[in-house]
N, C-alpha and C positions, 0 to 999 in steps of 0.2 A: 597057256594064254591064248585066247582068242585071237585068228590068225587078223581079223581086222585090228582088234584092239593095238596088235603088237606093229603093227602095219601105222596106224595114228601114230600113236606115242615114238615112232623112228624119226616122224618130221617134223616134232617140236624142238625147239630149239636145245643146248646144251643148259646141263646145269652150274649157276654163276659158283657152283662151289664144289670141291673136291674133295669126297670121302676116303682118296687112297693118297692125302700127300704127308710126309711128316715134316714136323717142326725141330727136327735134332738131327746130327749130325754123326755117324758114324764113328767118327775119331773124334771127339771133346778135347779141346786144349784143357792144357792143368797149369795153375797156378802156381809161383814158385812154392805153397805151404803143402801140395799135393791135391788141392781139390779145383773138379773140373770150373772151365770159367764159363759165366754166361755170354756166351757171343749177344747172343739174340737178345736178350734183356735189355744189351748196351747198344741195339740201335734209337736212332732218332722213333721219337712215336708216333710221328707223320708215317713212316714203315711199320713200325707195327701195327699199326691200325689197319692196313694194307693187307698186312698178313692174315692178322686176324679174320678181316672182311672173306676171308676166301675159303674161309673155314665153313664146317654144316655149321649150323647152329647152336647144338648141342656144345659142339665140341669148341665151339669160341668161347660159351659162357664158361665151361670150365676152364678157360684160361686166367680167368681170375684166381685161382687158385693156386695157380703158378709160383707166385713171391706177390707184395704188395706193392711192387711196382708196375704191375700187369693188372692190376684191381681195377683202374682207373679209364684203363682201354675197351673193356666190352662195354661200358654205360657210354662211351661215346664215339666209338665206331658203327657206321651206317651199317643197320640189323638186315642182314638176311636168310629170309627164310624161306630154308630150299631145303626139308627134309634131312635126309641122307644120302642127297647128292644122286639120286634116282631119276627115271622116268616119272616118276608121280609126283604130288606136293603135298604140303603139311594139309592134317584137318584143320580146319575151322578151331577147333578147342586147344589145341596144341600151339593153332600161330596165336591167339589169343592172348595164353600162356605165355608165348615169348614175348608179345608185345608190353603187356603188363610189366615185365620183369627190366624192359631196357625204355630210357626215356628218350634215344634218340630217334633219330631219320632212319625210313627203311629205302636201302637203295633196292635191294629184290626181293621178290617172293613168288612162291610155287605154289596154288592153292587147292587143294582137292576141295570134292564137293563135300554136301554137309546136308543132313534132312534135317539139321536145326535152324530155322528160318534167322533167331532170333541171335545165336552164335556168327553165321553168315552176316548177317548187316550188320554187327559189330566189328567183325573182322573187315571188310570192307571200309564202313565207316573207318574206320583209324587208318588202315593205309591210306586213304584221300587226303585225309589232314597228316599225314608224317609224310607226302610227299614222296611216295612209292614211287620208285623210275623206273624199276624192271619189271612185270608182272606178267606171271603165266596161271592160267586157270585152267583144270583138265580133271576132269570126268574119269578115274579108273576104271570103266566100266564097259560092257561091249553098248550097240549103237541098235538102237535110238534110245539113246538119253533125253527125261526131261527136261532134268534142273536144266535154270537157268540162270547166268551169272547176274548177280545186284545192280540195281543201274547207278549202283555210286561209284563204278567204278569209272564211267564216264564223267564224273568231275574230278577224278584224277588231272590236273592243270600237270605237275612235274612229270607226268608217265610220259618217257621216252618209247618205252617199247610195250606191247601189250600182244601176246600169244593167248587162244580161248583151242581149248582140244577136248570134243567129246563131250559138246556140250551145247546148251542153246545162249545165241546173243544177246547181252542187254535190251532191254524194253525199252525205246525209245519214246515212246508215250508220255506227255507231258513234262519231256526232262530235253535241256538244252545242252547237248554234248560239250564240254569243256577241254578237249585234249588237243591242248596249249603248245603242249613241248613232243608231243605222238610223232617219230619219226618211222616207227617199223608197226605194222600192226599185218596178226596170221592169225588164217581161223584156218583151222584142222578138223576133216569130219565134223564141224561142228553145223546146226541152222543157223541163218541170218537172215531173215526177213529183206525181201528188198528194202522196205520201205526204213529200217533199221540201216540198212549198210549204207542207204542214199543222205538220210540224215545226220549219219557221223563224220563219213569223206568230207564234206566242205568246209567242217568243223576242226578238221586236222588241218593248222595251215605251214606247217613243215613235215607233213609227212613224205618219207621219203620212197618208202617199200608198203608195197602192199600184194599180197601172199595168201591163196586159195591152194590148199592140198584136201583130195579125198571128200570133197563137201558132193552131195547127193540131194537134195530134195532144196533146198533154197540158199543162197540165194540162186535166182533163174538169170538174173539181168545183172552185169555189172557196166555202170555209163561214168566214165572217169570224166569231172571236173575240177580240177585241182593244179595249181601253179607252181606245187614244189613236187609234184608226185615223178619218180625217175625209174622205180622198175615195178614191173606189174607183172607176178605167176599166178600163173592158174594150171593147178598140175591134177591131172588125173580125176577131174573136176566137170560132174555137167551141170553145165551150165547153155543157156539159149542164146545168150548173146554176150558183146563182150566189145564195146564202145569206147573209142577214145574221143569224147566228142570235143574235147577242150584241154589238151595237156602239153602246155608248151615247153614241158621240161623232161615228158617221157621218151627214155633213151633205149630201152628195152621192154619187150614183150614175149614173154614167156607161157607159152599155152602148150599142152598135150590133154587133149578132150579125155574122157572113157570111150575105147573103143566103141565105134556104132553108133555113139551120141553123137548128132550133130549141135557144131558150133556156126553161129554169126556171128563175123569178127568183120567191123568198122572202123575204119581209121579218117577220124574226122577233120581235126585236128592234131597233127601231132612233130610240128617240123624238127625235132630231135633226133628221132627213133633212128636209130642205127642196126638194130637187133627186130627182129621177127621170129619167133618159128616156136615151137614142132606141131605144125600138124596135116592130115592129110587134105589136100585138096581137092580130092575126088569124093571124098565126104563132109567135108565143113564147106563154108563159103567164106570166101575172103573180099570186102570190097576198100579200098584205098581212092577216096577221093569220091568221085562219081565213080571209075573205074572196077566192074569184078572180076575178078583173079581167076579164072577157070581152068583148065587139066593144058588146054592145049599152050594157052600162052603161057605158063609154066614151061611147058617145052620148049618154049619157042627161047625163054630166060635163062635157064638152064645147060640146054646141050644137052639132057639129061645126065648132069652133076648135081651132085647135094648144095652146090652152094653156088650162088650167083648176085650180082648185084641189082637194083632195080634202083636208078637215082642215087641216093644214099642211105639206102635199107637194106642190110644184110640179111636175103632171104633165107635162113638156117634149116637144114633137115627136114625138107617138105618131103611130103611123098604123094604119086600119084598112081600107087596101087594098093591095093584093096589085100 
């Protein structure tokens, strides 16, 4: 595997579903006539449903096959579809397939790309309307990737969380972001257009995390306005600048530039922030307030120790060599 590829795919999130867990029980109770008992059958179905949820996909639908008292649980446990519990996501024709097959709510989904335009805005379209909360979208492929993700998934209103890996961001053009319920949202190696990333943030009004790994070429600028927004990384990530100009709820700031690249990091507003750090200040620039943060008065803050306070901002793992 491509040592970038495998490098993305390490900071996507985990998969909501487990391909190595079983549903039996080593030692089976037995019935006084000698045959084993159903433990599991005989839970409440508010837990099975639980169970099931946590299953790949494959492997929940065949649990309808189980006994007919298990028939009744995959048609109405919230569908996810996450492959085979991989790094990757289902194609396009596959979540299709599954969606077709079950008529309820999808609480997650993992979605690889697709060069069928027409299968993609299908699949998309129905997550919006079933109310997707979990969704991750990822490119298996090495970088630069064109595709680019549908912009329906920006009316996703129930999506809680939305991860994009290896791929390019919805087109903001003409379309009014809708992510009502967006608390975590991560772009991985992927492009976002400033003009894209500026249009969606204020549109998020609980988001809570917002998460830059391995992104290269866009977005350049990130300018945080948001009144629920509370941790903001940007890892390994060049980016020019990198702005809190309005975040009265941001408690952490997490940056480590790519080597060489310089960052401008602005703290405009931000009377929460507790946390700061990693990066170097003899090559980035840091200004707080009207005040910039330069090599010496670092020392002066310091002692030269890695940690010291400034007010009530925990200056974390700066360095002031090269």
């Amino acid at each position: 595997m491509d040592e970038t590829l495998g490098a993305a795919l390490s900071y996507l999130p985990s998969p909501a579903v487990s391909s190595s867990a079983y549903l039996s029980s080593p030692f089976p109770a037995a019935t006084p006539a000698g045959e084993e008992e159903d433990r599991v059958g005989r839970l409440p179905d508010a837990i099975l449903r639980n169970i099931v949820s946590r299953l790949p996909t494959k492997d929940a639908a065949r649990t309808a096959a189980l006994s007919s008292l298990w028939r009744h649980l995959w048609a109405s446990t919230p569908l996810v579809l996450d492959g085979d519990g991989g790094a990757g996501g289902l194609a396009p024709d596959a979540a299709a397939a599954a969606l077709a097959s079950h008529p309820g709510p999808v609480r997650s989904a993992r979605i690889a790309a697709s060069q069928d335009p027409e299968a993609v805005a299908s699949v998309f379209a129905s997550l919006a309307a079933r109310g997707v909360e979990d969704l991750l979208v990822v490119v298996h492929a090495s970088w630069p990737v064109e595709w680019r993700v549908p912009s329906d998934v920006l009316a996703c209103a129930a999506l809680g969380r939305l991860w994009i890996g290896l791929c390019q961001f919805p087109d903001t053009s003409g379309v009014a972001p809708a992510l009502l319920s967006l608390q975590e949202l991560g772009i991985v190696h992927s492009s976002v257009p400033d003009r894209d990333l500026h249009a969606v943030i204020p549109r998020c009004p609980v988001l809570e995390t917002l998460a830059f790994a391995l992104t290269q070429d866009y977005p350049r600028y990130v300018h945080i306005w948001s009144e629920s927004l509370r941790c903001v990384v940007i890892w390994k990530s060049m980016l020019r600048e990198v702005h809190l100009d309005d975040a009265p709820s941001v408690d952490r700031l997490l940056v480590e530039p790519i080597a060489d690249a310089a960052t401008h990091i602005k703290i405009i507003k931000a009377p929460k922030l507790k946390i700061l750090g990693y990066f170097d200040v003899g090559l980035h620039q840091l200004k707080i307030g009207n005040t910039v943060i330069t090599v010496p008065f670092v020392y002066s803050l310091f002692h030269l120790t890695p940690y010291a306070e400034m007010g009530d901002i925990s200056l974390c793992h700066f360095s002031s060599f090269h």
